[in-house]
N, CA, C and O of each residue as an XYZ file, in Angstrom:
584
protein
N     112.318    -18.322    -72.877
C     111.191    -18.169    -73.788
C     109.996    -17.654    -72.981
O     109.680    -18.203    -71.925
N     109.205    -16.403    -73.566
C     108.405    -16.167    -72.868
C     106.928    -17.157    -72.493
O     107.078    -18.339    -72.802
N     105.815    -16.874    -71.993
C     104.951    -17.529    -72.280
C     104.065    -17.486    -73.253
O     103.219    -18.376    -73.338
N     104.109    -16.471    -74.123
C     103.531    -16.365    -75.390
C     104.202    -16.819    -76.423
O     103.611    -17.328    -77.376
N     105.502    -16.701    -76.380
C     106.835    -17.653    -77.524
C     106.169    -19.401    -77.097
O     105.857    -20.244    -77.938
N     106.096    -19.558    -75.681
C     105.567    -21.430    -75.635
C     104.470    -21.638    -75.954
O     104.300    -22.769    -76.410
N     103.390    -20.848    -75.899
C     102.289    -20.807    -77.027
C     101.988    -20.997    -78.039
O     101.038    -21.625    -78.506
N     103.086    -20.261    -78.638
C     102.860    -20.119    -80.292
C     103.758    -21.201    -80.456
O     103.509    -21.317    -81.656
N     104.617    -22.114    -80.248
C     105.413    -22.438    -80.733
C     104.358    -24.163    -80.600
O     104.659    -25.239    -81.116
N     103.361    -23.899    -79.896
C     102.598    -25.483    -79.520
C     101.024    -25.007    -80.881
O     100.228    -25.573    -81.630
N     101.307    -24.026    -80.556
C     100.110    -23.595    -81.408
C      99.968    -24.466    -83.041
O     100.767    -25.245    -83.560
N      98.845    -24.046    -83.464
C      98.358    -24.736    -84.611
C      99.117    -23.978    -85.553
O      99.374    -22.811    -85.261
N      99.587    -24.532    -86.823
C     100.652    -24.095    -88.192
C     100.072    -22.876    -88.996
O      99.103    -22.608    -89.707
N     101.142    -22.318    -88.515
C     101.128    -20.764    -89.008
C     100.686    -20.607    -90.796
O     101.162    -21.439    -91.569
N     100.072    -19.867    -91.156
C      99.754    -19.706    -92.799
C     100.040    -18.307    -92.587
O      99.695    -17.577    -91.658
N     101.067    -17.946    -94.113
C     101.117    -16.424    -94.009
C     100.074    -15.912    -95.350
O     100.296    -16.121    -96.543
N      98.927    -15.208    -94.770
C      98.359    -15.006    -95.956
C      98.038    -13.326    -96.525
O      97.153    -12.636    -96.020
N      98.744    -12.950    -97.415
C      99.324    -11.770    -98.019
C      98.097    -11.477    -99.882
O      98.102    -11.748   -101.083
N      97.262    -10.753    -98.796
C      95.995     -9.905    -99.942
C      95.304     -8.605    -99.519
O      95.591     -7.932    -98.529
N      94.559     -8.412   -100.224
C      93.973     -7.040   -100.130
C      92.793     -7.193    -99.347
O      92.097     -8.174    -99.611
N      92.408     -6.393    -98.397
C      91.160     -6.492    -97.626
C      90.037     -5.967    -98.242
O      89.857     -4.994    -98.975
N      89.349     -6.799    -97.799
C      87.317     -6.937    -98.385
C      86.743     -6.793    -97.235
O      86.410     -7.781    -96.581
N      86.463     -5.102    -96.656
C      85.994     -5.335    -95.482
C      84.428     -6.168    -95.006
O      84.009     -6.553    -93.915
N      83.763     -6.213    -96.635
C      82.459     -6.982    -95.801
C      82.795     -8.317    -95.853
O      81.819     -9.066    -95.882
N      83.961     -8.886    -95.877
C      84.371    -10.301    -95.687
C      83.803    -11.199    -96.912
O      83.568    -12.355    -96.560
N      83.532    -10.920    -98.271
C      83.234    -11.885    -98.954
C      84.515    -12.356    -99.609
O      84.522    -13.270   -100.433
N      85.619    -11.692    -99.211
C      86.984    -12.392   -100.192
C      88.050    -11.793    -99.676
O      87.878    -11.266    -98.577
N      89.220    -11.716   -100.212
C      90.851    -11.323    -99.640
C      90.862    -11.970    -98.399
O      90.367    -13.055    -98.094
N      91.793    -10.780    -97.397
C      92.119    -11.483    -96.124
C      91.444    -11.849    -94.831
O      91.820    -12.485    -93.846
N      90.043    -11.086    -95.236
C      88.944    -11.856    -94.029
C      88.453    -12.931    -94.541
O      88.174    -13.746    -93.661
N      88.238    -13.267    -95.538
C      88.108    -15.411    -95.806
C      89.126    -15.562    -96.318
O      88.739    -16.279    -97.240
N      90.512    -15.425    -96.523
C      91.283    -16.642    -96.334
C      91.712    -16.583    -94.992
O      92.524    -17.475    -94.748
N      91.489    -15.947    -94.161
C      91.873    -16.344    -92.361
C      90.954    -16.759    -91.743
O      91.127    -16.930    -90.536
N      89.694    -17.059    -92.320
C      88.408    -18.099    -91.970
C      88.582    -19.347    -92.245
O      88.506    -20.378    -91.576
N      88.949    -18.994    -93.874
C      89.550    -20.809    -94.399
C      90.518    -21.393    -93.559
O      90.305    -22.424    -92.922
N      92.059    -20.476    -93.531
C      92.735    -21.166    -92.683
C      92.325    -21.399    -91.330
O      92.061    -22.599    -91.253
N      92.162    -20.891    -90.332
C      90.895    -21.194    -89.089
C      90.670    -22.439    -89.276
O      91.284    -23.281    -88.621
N      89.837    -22.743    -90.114
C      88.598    -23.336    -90.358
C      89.185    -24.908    -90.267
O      88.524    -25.866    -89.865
N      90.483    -24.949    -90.701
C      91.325    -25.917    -91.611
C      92.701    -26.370    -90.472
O      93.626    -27.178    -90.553
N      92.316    -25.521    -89.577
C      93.477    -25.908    -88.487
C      94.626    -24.845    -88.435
O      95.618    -25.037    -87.732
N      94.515    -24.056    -88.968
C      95.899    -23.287    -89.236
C      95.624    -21.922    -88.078
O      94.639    -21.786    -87.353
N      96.890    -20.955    -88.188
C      97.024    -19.852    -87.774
C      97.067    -18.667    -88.601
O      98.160    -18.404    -89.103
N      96.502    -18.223    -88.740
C      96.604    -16.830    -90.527
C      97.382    -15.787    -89.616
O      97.110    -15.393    -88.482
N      98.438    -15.461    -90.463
C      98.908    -14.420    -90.010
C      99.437    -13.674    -91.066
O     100.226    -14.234    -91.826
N      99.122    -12.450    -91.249
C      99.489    -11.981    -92.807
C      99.846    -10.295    -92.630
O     100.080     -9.701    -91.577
N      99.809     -9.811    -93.856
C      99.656     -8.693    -94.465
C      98.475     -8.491    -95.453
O      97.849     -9.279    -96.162
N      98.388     -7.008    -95.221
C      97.305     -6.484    -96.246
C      98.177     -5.814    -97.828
O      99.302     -5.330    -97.702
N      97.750     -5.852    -98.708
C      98.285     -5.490    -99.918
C      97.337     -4.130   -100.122
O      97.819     -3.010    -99.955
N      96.273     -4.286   -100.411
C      95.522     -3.265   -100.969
C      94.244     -3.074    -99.948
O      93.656     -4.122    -99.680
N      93.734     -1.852    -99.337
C      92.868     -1.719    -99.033
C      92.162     -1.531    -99.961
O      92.569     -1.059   -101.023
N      90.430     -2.018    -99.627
C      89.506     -1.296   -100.769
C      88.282     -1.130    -99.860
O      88.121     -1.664    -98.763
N      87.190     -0.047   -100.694
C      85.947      0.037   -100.376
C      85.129     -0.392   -100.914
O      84.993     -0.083   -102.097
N      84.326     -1.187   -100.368
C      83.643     -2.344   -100.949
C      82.300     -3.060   -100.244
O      82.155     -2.588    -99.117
N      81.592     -3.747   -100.465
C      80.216     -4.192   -100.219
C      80.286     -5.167   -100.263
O      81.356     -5.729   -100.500
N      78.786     -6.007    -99.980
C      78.383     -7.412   -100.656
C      78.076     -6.649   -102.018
O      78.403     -7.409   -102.930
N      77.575     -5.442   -102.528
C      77.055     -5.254   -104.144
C      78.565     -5.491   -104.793
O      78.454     -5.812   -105.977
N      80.081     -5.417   -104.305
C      81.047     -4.605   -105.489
C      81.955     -4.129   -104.710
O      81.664     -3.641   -103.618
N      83.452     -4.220   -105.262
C      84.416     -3.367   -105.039
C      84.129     -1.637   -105.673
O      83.504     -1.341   -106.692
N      84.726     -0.806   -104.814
C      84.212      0.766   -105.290
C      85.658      1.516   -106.151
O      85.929      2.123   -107.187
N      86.419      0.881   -104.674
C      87.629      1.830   -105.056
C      88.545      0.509   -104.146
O      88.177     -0.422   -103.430
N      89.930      1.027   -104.630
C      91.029      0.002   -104.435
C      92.231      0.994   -104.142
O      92.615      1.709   -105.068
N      92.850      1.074   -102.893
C      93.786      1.888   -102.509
C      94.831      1.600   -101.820
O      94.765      1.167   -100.670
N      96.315      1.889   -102.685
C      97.689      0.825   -102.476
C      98.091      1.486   -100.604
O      98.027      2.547    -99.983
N      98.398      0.409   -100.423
C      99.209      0.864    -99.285
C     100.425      1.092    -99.266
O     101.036      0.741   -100.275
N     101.227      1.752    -98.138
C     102.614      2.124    -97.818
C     103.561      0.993    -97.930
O     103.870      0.196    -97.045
N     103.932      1.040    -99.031
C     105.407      0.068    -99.504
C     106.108     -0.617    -98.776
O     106.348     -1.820    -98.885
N     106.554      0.285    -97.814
C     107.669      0.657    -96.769
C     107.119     -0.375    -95.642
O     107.656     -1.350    -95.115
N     105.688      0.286    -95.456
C     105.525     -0.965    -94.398
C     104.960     -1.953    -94.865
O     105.109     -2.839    -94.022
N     104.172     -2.491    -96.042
C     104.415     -3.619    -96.487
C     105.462     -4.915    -96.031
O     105.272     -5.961    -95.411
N     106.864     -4.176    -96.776
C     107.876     -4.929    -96.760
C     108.193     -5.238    -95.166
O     108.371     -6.374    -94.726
N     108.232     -4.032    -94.387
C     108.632     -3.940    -93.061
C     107.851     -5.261    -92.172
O     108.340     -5.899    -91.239
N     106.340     -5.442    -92.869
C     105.334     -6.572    -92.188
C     106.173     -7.866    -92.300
O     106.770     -8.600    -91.513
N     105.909     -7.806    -93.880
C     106.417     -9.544    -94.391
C     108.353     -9.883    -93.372
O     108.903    -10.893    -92.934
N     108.627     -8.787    -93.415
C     110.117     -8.934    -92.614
C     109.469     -9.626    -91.625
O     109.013    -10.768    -91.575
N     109.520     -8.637    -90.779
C     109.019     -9.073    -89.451
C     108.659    -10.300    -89.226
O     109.209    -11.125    -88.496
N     107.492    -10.435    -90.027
C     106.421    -11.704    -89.873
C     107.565    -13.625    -90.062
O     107.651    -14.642    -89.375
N     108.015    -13.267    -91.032
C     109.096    -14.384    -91.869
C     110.384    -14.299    -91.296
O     111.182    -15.156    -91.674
N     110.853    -13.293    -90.299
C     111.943    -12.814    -89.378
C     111.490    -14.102    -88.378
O     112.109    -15.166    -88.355
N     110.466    -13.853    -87.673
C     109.778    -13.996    -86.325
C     109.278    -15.929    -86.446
O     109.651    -16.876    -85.753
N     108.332    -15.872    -87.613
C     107.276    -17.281    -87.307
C     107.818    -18.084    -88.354
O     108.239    -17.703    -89.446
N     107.771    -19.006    -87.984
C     108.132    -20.404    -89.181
C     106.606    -20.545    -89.652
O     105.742    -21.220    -89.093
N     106.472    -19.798    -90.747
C     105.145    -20.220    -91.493
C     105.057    -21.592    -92.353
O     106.104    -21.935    -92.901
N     104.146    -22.245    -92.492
C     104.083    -23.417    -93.168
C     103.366    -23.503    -94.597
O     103.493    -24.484    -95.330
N     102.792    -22.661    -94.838
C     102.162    -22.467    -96.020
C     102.242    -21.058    -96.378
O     102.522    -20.370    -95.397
N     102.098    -20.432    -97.402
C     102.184    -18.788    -97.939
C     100.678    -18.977    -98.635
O     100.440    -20.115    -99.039
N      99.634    -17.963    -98.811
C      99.046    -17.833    -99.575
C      98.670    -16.321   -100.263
O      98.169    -15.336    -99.720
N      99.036    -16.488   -101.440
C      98.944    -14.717   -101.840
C      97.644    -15.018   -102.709
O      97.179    -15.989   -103.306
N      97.202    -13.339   -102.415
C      95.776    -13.098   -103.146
C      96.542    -12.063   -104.074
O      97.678    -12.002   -104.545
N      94.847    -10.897   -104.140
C      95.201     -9.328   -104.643
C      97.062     -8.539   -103.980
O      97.733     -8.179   -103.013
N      97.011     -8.673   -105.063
C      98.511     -7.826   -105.302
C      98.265     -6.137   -105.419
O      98.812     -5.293   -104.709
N      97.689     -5.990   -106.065
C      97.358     -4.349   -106.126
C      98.121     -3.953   -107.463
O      97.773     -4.208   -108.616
N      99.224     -3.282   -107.036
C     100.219     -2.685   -108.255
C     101.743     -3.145   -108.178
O     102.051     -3.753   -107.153
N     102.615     -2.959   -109.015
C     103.716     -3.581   -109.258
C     104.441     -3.561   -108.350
O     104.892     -4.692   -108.171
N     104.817     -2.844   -107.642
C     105.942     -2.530   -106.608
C     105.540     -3.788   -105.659
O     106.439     -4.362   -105.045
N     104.386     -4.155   -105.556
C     104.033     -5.074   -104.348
C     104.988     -6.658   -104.955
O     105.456     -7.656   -104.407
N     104.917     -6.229   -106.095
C     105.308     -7.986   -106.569
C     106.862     -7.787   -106.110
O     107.196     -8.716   -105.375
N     107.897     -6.850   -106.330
C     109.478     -6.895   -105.511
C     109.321     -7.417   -104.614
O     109.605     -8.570   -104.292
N     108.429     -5.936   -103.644
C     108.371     -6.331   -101.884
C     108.192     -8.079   -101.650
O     108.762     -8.698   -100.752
N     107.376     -8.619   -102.559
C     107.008     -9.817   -102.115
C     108.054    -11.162   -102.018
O     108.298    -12.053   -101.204
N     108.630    -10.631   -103.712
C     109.601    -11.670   -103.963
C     110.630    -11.599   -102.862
O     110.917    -12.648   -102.285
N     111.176    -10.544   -102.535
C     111.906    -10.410   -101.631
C     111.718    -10.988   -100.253
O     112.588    -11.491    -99.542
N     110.595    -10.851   -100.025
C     110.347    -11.828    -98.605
C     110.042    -12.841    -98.740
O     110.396    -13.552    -97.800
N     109.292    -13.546    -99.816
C     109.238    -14.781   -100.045
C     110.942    -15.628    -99.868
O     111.051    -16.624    -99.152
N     112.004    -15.110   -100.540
C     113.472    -15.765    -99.946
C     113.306    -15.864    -98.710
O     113.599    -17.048    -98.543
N     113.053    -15.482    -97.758
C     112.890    -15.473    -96.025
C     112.071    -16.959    -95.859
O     111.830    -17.081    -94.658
N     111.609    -18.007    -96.534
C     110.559    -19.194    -96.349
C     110.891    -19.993    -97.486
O     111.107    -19.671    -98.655
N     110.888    -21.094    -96.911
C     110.796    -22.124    -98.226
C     109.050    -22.826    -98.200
O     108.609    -23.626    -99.027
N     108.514    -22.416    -97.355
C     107.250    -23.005    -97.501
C     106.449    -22.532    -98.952
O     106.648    -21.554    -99.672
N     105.431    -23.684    -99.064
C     104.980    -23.738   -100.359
C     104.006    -22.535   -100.703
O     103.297    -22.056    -99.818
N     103.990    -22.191   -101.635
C     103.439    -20.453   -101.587
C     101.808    -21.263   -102.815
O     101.737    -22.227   -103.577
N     100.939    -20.314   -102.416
C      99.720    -20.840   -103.473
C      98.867    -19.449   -103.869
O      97.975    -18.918   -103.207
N      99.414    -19.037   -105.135
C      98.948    -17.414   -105.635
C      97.424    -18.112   -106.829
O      97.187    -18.788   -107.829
N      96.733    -17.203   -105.610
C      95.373    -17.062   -106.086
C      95.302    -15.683   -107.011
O      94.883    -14.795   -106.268
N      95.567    -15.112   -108.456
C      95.876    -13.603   -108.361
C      94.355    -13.149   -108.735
O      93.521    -13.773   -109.392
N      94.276    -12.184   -108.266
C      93.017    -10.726   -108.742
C      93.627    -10.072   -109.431
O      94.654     -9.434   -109.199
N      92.694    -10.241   -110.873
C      92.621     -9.202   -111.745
C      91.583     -8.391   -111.689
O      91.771     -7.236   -112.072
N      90.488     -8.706   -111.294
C      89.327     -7.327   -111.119
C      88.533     -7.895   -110.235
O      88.691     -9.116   -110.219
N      87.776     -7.524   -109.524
C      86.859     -8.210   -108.427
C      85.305     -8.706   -109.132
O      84.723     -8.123   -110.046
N      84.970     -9.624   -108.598
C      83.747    -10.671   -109.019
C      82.636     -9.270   -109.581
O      81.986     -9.291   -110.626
N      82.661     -8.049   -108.497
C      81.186     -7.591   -109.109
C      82.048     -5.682   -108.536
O      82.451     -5.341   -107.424
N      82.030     -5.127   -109.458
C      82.426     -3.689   -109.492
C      83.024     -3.376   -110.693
O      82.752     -4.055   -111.682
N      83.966     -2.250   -110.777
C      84.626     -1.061   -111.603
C      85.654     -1.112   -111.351
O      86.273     -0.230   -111.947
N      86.770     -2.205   -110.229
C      87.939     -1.518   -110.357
C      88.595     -2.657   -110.887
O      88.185     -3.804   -110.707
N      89.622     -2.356   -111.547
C      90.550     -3.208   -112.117
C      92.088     -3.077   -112.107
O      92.541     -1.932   -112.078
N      93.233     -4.479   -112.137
C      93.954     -3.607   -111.961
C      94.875     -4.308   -113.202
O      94.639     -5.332   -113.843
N      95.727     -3.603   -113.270
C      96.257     -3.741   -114.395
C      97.499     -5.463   -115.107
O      98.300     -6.172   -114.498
N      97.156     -5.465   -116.180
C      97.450     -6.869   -116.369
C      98.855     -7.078   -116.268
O      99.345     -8.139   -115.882
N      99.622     -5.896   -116.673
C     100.885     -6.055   -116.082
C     101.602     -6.534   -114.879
O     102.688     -7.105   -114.787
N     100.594     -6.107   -113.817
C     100.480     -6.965   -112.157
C     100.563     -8.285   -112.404
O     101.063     -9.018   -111.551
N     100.107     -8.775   -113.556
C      99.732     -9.945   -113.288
C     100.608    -10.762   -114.023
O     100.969    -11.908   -113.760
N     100.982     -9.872   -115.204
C     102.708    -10.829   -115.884
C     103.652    -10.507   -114.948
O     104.382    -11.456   -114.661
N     103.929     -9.251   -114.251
C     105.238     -9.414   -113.343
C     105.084    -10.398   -112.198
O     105.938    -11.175   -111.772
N     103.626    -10.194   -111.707
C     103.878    -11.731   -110.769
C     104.434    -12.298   -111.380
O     105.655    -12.329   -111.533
N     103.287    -13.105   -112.057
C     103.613    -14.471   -112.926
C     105.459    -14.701   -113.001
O     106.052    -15.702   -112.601
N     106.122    -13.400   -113.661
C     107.494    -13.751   -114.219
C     108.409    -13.891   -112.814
O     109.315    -14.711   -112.667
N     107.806    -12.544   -111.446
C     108.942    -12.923   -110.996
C     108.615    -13.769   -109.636
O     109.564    -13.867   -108.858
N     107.571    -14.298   -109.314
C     107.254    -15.043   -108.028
C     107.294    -16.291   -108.961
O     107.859    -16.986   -108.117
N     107.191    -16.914   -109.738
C     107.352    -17.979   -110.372
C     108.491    -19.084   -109.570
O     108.532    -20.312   -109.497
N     109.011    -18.431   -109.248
C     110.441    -19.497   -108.495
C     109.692    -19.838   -107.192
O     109.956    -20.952   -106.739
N     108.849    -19.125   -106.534
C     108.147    -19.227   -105.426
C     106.981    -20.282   -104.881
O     106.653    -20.926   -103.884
N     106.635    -20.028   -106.097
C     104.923    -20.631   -106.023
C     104.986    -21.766   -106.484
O     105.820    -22.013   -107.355
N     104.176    -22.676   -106.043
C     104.108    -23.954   -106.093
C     102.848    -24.026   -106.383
O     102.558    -25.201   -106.608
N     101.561    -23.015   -106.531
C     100.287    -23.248   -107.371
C      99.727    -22.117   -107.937
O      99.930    -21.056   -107.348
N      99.100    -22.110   -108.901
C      98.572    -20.807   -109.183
C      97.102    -21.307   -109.796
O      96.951    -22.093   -110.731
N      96.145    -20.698   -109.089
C      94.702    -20.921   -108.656
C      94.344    -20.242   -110.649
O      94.981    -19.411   -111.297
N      92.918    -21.179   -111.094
C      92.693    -20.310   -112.492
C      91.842    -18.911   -112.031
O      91.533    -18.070   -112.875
């Protein structure tokens, strides 16, 4: 085992947390890897959706590469015994497969916070995102935030 494998393996409990980035940090994956921080944990995640965005507002919301999506959550759920899952912003449909699919890779307890449109802007995404979660991560999740 290397010395970074005996590290991590003493290290504080991994959280995999899988959302869309808010680069001025008021939401997605720069505060929930503050929360977890904050709380004792290790955040280690994926991004779903980039967006451009402010403290005024989300502007624009832009899906990322599928391919490596899935390729992350592999890896990540390949590699670390995560102890908690937390999903945010999903983006668009295809993300909800990729997800379900790696979610089988963990039995840890998953807690879907979902975004349907952001607190203060124009973009929205569509509600269908939000019944195919719902229908097919349902076997997964163990909370779903109102």
């Amino acid at each position: 085992m290397t010395a970074y494998r005996a590290l991590l393996a003493t290290a504080s409990p991994a959280v995999l947390i899988v959302s869309g980035l808010d680069p001025s940090g008021g939401g997605g994956f720069l505060a929930d890897a503050r929360v977890v921080h904050m709380l004792g944990g290790r955040p280690v995640g994926a991004i779903t959706t980039m967006t451009v965005q402010d403290t005024k507002g989300m502007r624009s919301a832009h899906e990322i590469d599928i391919d490596v999506l899935g390729a992350q959550l592999n890896a990540l759920l390949s590699d670390i015994e995560v102890k908690a899952v937390k999903i945010g912003m999903l983006g668009h449909r295809d993300i909800v497969d990729v997800l379900d699919e790696a979610l089988e890779l963990t039995s840890a307890p998953v807690v879907w916070d979902p975004v349907a449109a952001p607190t203060s802007g124009q973009v929205t995404f569509g509600r269908d995102v939000l019944e195919e979660g719902l229908r097919k991560l349902a076997p997964h999740v163990a909370l779903v935030t109102p």
